[in-house]
MIKE-497462 format. One line per 10 residues: for each residue x, y negated, z negated of N, C-alpha, C, O. Coordinates in nm, 3 decimals. Each point is the difference from the previous one (the first is absolute). Example, Ala and Ser with C-alpha at 12.3 -4.5 7.8 and 13.67 -1.06 7.14 Angstrom:
2
1.319 0.569 -0.780 -0.089 -0.119 0.000 0.090 -0.120 0.000 0.104 0.002 -0.066 ~ -0.139 -0.107 0.138 0.082 -0.119 -0.006 -0.077 -0.109 -0.073 0.051 -0.111 -0.017
END
This chain:
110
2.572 -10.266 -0.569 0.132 0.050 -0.025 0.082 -0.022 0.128 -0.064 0.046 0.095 ~ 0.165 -0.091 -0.063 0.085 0.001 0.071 0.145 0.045 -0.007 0.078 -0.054 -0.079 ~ -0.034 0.168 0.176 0.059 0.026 -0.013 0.098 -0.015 0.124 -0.049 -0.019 0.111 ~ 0.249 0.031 -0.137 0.084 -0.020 0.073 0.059 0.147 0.058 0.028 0.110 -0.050 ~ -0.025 -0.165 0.170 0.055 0.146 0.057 0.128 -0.003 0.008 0.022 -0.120 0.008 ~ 0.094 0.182 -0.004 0.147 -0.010 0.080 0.029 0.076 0.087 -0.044 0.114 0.004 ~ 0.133 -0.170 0.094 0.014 0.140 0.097 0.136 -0.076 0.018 0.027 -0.117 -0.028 ~ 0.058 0.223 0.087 0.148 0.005 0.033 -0.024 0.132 0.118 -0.085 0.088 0.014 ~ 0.185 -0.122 0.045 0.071 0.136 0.133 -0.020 0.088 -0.027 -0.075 0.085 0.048 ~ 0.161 -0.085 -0.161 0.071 0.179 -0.052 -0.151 0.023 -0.078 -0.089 0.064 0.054
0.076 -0.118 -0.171 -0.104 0.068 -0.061 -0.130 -0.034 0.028 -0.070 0.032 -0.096 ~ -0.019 -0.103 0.221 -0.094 0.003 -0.001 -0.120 -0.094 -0.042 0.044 -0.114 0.017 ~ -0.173 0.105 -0.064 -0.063 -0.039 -0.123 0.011 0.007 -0.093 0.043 0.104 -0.049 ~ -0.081 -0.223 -0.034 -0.010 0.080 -0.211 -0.065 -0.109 -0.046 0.025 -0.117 0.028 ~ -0.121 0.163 -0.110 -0.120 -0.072 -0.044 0.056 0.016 -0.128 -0.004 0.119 -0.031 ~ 0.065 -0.204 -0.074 -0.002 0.036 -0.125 -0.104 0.018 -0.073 -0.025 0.108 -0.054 ~ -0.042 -0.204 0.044 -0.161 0.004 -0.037 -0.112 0.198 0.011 -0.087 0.060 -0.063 ~ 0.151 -0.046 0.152 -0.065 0.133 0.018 0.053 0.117 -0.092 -0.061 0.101 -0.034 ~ 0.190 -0.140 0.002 0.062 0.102 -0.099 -0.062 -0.013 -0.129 -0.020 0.092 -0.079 ~ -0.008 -0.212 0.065 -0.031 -0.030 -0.136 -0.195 0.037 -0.036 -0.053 0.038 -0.104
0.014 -0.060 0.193 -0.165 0.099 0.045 0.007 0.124 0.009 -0.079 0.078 -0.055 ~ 0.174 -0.046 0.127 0.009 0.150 -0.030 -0.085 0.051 0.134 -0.064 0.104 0.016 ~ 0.088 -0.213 0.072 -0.075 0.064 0.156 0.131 -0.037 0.085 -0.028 -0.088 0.081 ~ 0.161 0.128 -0.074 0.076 0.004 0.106 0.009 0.122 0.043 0.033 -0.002 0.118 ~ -0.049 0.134 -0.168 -0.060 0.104 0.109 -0.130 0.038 -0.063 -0.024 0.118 -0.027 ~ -0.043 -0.195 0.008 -0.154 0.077 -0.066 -0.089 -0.137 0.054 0.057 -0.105 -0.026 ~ -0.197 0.091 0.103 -0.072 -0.085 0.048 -0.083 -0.048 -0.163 -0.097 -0.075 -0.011 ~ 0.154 0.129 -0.074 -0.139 -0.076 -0.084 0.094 -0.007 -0.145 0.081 0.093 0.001 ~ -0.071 -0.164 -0.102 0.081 0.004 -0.087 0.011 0.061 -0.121 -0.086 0.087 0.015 ~ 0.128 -0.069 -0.119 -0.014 0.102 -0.115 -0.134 -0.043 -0.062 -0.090 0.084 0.011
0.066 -0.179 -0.063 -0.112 -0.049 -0.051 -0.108 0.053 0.077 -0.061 0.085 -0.066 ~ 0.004 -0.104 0.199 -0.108 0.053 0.085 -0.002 0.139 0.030 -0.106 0.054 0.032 ~ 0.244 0.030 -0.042 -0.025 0.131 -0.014 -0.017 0.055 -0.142 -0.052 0.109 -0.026 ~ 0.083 -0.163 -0.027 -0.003 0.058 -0.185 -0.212 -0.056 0.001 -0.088 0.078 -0.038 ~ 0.065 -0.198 0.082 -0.145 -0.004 -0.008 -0.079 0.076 0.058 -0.079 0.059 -0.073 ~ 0.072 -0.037 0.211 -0.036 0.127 0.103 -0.020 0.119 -0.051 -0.113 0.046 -0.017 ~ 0.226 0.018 -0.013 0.041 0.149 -0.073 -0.098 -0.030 -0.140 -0.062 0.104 -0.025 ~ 0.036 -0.189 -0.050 -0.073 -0.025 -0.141 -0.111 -0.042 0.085 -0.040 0.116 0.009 ~ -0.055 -0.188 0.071 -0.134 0.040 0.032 -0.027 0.138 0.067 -0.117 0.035 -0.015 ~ 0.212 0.071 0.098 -0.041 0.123 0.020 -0.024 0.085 -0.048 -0.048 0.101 0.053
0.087 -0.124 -0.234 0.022 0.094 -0.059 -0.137 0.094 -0.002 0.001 0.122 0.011 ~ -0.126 -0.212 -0.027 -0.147 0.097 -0.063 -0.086 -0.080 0.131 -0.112 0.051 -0.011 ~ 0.106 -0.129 0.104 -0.067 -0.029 0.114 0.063 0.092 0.165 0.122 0.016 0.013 ~ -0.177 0.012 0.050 0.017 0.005 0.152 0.055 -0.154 0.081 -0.036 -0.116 -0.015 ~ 0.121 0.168 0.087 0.065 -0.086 0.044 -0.083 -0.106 0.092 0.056 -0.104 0.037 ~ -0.220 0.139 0.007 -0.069 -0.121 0.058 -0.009 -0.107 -0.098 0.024 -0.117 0.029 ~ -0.068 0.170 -0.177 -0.004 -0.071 -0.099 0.054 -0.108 -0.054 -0.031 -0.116 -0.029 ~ 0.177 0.233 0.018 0.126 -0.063 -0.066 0.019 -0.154 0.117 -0.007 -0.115 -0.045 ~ 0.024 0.136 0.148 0.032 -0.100 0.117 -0.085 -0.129 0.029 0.035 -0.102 0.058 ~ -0.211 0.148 -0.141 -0.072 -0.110 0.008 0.039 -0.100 -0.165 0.007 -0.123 0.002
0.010 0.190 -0.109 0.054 -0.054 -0.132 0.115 -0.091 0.022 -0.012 -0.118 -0.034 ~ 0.124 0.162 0.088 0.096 -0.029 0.044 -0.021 -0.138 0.055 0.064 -0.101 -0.029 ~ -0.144 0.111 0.095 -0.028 -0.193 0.079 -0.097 -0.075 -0.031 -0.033 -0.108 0.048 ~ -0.026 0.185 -0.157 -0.099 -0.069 -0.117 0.107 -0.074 -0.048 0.047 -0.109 0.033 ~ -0.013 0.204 -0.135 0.115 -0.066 -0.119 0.087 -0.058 -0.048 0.022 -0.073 -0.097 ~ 0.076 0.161 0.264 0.148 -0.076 0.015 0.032 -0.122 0.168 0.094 -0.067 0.042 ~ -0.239 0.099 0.005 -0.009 -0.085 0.133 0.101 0.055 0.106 0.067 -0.071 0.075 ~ -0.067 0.193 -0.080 0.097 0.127 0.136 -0.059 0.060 0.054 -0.065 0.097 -0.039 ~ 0.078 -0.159 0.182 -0.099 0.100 0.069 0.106 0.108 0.053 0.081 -0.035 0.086 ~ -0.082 0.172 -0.140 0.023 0.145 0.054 -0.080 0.076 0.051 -0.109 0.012 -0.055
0.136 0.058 0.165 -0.125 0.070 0.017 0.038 0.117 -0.059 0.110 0.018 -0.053 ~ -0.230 0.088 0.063 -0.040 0.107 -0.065 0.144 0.078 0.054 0.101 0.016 -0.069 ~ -0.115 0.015 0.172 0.136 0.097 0.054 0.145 -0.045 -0.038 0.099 0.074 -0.010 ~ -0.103 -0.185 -0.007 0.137 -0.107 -0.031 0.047 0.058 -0.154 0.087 0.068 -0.055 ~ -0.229 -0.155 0.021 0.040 0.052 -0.133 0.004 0.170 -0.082 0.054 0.037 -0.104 ~ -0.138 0.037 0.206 0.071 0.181 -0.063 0.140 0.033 0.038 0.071 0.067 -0.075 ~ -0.020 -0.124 0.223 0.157 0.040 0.016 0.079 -0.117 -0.088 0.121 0.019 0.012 ~ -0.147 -0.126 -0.089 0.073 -0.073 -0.097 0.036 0.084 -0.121 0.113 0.026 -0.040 ~ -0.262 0.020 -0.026 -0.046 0.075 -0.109 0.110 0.169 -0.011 0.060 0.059 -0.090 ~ -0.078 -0.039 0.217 0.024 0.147 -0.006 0.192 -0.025 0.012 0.084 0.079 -0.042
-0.052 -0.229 0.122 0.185 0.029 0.007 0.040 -0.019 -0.145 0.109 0.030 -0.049 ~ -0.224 -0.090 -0.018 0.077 0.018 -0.134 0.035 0.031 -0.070 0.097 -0.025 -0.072 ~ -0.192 0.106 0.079 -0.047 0.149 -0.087 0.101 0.126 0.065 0.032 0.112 -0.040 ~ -0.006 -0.174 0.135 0.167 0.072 0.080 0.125 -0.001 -0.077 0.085 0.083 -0.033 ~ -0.108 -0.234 0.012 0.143 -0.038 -0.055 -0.021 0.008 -0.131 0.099 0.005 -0.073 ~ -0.195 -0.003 0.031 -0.002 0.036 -0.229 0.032 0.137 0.013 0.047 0.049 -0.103 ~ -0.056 0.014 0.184 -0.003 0.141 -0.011 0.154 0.083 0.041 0.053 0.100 -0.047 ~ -0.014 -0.194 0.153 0.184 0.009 0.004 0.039 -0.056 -0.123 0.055 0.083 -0.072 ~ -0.062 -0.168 0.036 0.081 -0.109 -0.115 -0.027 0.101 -0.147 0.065 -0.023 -0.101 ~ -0.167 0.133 0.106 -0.012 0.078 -0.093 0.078 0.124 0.003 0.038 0.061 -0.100
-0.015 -0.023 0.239 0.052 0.152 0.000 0.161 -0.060 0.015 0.089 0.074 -0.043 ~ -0.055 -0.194 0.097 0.140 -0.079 -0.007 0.040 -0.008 -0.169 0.117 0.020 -0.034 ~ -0.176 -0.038 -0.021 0.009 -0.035 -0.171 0.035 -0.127 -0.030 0.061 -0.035 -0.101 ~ -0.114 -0.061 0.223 0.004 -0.147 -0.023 -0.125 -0.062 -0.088 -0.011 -0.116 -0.040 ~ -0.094 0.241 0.019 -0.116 -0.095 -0.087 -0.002 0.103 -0.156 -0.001 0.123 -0.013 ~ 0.000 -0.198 -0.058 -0.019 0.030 -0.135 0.106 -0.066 -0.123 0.086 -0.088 0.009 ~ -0.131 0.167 -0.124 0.069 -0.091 -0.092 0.155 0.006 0.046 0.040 0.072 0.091 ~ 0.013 -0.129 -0.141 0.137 -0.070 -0.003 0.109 0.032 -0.122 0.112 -0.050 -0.008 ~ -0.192 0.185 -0.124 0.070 0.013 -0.069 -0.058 0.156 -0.020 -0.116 0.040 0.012 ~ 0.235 0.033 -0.045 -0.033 0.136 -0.045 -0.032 0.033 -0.170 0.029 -0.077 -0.092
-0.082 0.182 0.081 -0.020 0.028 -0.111 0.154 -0.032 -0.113 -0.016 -0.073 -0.098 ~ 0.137 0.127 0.124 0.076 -0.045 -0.078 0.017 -0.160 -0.054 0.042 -0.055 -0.102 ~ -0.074 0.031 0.174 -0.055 -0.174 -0.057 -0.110 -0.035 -0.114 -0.017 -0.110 -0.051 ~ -0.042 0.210 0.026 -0.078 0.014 -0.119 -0.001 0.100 -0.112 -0.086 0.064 -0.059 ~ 0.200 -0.074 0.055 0.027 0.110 -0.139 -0.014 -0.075 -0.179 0.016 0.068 -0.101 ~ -0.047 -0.214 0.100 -0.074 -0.008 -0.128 -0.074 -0.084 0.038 0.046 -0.114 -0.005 ~ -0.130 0.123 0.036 -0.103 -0.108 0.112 -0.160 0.038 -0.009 -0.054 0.111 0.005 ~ -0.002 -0.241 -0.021 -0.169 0.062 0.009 -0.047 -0.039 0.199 -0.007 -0.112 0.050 ~ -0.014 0.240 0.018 -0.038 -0.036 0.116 -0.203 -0.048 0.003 -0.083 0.074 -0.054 ~ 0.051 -0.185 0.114 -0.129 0.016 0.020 -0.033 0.065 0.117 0.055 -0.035 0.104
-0.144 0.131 -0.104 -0.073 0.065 0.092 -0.092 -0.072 0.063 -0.041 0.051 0.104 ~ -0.004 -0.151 -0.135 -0.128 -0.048 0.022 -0.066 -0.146 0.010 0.067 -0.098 -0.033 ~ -0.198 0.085 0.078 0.031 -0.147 0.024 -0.126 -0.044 -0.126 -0.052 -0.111 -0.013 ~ 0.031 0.209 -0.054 -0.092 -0.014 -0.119 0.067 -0.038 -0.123 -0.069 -0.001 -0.102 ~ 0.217 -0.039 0.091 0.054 -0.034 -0.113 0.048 0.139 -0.097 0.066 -0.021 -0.101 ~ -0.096 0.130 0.129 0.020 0.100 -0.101 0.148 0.010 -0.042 0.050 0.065 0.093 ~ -0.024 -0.072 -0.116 0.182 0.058 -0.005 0.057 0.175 -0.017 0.007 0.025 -0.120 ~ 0.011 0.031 0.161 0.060 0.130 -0.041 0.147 0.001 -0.003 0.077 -0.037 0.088 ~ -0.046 0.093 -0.219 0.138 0.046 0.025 0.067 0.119 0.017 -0.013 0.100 -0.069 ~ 0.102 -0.118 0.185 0.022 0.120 0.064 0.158 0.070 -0.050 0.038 0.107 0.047
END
């Protein structure tokens, strides 16, 4: 991958490329933290960190990867009490509507 940097006076550096990874203030990108956070879920983080460079060929270390794991679990947890995570429609949006509950196909109507 190669990427172009710009820099100017006034503003500095700018990696466009990095915006679009999603590592211009984060060292690792959405994809590798969304994977990280999903191997910690049911392993210890020596674990998770040796899988990790089995699978996806990243070497993190153990400590790296619990302060990765844990800023995220920072920020799902602002973005929840912010009311930036969840559905996108309120109940008045379903007033003759079958909602599914579930990922078993059932349907209930509510």
């Amino acid at each position: 991958m190669e990427r172009t940097i710009y820099w100017n006076k006034e503003r500095g550096s700018r990696a466009p490329l990095d915006d679009l990874l999603g590592i211009a203030t984060e060292n690792y990108s959405v994809g590798v933290r969304e994977m990280a956070s999903r191997l910690c879920l049911n392993v210890a983080f020596a674990s998770a960190s040796e899988n990790l460079a089995r699978t996806a060929q990243l070497s993190i270390s153990r400590s790296a990867l619990q302060e990765l794991v844990e800023r995220e679990g920072r920020r799902a947890g602002r973005a929840i009490s912010d009311g930036r995570y969840g559905p996108d429609w309120t109940v008045a949006d379903c007033m003759d509507q079958t909602l599914i509950t579930g990922l078993d196909g059932v349907m209930v109507p509510l």
